[in-house]
Structure formats: structure tokens, C-alpha cells
C-alpha positions in Angstrom: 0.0 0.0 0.0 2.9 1.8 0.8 4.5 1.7 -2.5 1.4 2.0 -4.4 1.2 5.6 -2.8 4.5 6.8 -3.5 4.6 5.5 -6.9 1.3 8.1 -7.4 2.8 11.0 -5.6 5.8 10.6 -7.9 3.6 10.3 -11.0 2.0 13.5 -9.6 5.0 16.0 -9.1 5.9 14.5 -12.6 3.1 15.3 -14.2 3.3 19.0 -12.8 6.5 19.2 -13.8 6.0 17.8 -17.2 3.0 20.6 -17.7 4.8 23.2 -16.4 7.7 22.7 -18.6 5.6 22.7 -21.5 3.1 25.3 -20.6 5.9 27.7 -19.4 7.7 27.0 -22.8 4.6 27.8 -24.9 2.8 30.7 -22.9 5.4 32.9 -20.8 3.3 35.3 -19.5 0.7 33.6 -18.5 1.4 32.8 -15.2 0.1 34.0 -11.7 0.8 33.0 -8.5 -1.4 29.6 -7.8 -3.1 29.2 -4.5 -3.1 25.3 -5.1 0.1 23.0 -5.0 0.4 19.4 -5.1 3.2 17.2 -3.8 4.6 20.9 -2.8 4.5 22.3 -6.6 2.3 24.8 -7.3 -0.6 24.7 -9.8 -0.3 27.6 -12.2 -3.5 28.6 -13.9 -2.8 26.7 -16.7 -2.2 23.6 -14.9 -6.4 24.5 -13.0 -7.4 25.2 -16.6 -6.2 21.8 -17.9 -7.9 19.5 -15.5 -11.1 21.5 -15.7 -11.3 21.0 -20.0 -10.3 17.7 -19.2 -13.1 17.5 -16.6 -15.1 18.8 -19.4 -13.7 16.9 -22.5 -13.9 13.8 -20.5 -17.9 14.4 -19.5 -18.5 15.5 -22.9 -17.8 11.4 -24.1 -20.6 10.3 -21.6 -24.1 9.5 -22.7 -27.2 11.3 -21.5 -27.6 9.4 -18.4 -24.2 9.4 -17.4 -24.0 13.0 -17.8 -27.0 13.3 -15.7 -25.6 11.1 -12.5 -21.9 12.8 -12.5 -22.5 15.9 -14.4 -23.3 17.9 -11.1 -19.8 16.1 -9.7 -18.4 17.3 -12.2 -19.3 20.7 -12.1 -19.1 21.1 -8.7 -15.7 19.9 -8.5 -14.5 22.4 -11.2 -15.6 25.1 -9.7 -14.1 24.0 -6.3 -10.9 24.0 -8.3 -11.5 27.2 -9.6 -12.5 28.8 -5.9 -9.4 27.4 -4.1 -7.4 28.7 -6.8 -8.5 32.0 -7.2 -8.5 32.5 -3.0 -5.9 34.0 -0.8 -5.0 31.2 0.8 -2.7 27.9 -0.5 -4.1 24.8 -0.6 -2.6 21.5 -0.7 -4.9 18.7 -2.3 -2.8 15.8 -0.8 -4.0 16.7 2.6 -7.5 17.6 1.6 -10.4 15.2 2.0 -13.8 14.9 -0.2 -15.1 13.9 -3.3 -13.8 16.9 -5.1 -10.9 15.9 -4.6 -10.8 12.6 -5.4 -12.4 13.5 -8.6 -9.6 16.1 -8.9 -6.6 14.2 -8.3 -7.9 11.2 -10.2 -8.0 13.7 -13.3 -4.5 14.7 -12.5 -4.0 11.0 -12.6 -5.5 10.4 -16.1 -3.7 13.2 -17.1 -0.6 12.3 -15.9 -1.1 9.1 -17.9 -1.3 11.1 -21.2 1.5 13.0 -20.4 3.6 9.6 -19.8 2.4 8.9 -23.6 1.1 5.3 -21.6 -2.6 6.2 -23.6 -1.4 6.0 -27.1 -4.7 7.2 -28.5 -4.4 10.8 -27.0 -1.6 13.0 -28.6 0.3 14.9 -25.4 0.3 18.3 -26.8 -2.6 18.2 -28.8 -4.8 17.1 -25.6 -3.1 19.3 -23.4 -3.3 22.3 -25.4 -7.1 21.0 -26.1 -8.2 20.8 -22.2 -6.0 23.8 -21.7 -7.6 26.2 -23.7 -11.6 24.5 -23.3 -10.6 24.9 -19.3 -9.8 28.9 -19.6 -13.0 29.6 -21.8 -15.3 27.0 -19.6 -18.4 29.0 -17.7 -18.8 26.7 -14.7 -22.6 27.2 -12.2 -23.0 25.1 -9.7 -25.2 25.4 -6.6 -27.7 23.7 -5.0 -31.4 24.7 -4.0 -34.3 22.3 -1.9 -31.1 19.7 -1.9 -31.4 19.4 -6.1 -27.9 20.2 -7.8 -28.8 23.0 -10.5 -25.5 22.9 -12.7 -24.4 24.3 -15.9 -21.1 23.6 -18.0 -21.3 26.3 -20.7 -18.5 26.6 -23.1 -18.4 29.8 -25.5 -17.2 29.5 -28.8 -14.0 30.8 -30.0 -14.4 34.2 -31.1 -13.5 34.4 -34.6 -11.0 37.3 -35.8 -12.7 39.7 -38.8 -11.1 40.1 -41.7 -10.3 43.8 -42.3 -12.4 45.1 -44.5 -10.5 46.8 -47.7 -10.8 50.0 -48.8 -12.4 51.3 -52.1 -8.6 51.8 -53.5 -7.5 48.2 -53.0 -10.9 46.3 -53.4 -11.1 44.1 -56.3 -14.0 45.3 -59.1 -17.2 42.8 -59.7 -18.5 42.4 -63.1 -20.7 45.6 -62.7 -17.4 47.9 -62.6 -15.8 46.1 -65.2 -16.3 47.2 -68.6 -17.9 44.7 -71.2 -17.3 43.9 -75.1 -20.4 46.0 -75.8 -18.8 49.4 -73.8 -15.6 49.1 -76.1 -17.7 49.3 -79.1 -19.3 52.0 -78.2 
């Protein structure tokens, strides 16, 4: 039991290594100071925003009644990530107890996995960058009222950059500006 626990903790700092190499490599200035850590290393945003598209990515594949029984897990546990992160104080999620984080650190676990390359059917840097950026867009509700969960994973799509639009002077001329064969003869 022992050794089962110390091969995950080690699995664990790797992993946050191994994304915070990567992530640090492809988005400098991104970073702020995390209120989360795990194994002692610090979650960085990007590292939060990764296990929350995963959270998301990963409940996306359910069916309809899967989604129904751990949707509101799901989204709770999210937005617990989200709240400790963004709060004053540091947590450690080793020494915290609850569903959340099981949920949370078995993510880290799956991811973890993908990072090691041991899931051959997920690309590393494709699905990190994937759960990376659907975790910094992902709208996350979650409360409860007359003990029902009322949840709501709402993801906004990418906002698409406009074209400028050309001026008079450079824009090309439709078949109305053209001339015709007739004109000439004229």
C-alpha cells in the first residue's frame, strides 16, 4: 500500500513538472501566483485550466444518463478547483479530503497518464493544449437549492477574428465595374 502511494505521488510531481515545462515553454506570460500545489509544486493557472477542460472533455464522451448522474460532480468539482485557486490562501490537495478531490486528483492521474504517452490514442500536446484552452473559456454554475444540484457547463465559442475590411482603392471590381465587349464598341 505503501509503495502503491509513492509511486502516485511521484507520478504526480511528474506530471506537474512535465506541464509546467511545457506550458511555461509555450505561454510565458501567463502565469500568476497559484493558490493550489500538489506534492509541494504549485498549480499555475494553466495547470487548474487543464484538469477543468479535461473534466469537461472527459464528460462531454458520456451518454445522456451518465452526464446526468456525474455531471453535477463534475461541475461542482471544477468550480471547487477554480475557488481554491482564485482564493488567498494555499491549498494543498494531498491533505484535503472529499469527493472533489478525489475527482480532482484522479484527473491529475488520467492526465498524468497522457503526459507519460502510456494512452497511445491521446496526442500529449494536442490534448493538453485541447483541455488547456476549453478549461480557460469553460463557464462553470454550480449550486444547490431544496437539496437538487442545479449545474451548468457552458462553453463559448471561439471568437472568430474579422477580416479587415478593404478599402475602395485596393478592393477588387465585380463584373458591374468592369467594362464589357459591348462598352468598347461603343
Amino acid at each position: 500500500m505503501q509503495k502503491e502511494k509513492l509511486y502516485h505521488f511521484i507520478n504526480y510531481r511528474r506530471l506537474v513538472f512535465l506541464i509546467t515545462l511545457l506550458v511555461t515553454l509555450a505561454f510565458p506570460n501567463y502565469f500568476v501566483h497559484a493558490k493550489v500545489t500538489l506534492g509541494g509544486s504549485e498549480m499555475q493557472t494553466i495547470h487548474v485550466n487543464t484538469v477543468k477542460g479535461f473534466l469537461h472533455f472527459s464528460l462531454s464522451n458520456y451518454s445522456i444518463k451518465k452526464v446526468k448522474k456525474w455531471g453535477p460532480r463534475y461541475a461542482r468539482s471544477a468550480k471547487w478547483l477554480h475557488v481554491l485557486h482564485e482564493s488567498e490562501r494555499i491549498y494543498e490537495l494531498g491533505e484535503l479530503n472529499g469527493p472533489e478531490v478525489k475527482l480532482i486528483l484522479a484527473a491529475i492521474a488520467v492526465i498524468s497518464r497522457v503526459v507519460n504517452d502510456e494512452m497511445p490514442n491521446l496526442p500529449v500536446n494536442e490534448s493538453l493544449m485541447t483541455w488547456s484552452d476549453i478549461g480557460s473559456r469553460l463557464k462553470i454554475e454550480y449550486s444547490k437549492k431544496n437539496g437538487k444540484a442545479l449545474w451548468k457547463y457552458e462553453l463559448p465559442k471561439k471568437s472568430k477574428k474579422k477580416k479587415p475590411k478593404r478599402s475602395k482603392k485596393f478592393r477588387k471590381k465585380s463584373s458591374k465595374d468592369r467594362p464589357s465587349s459591348t462598352d468598347k464598341q461603343k
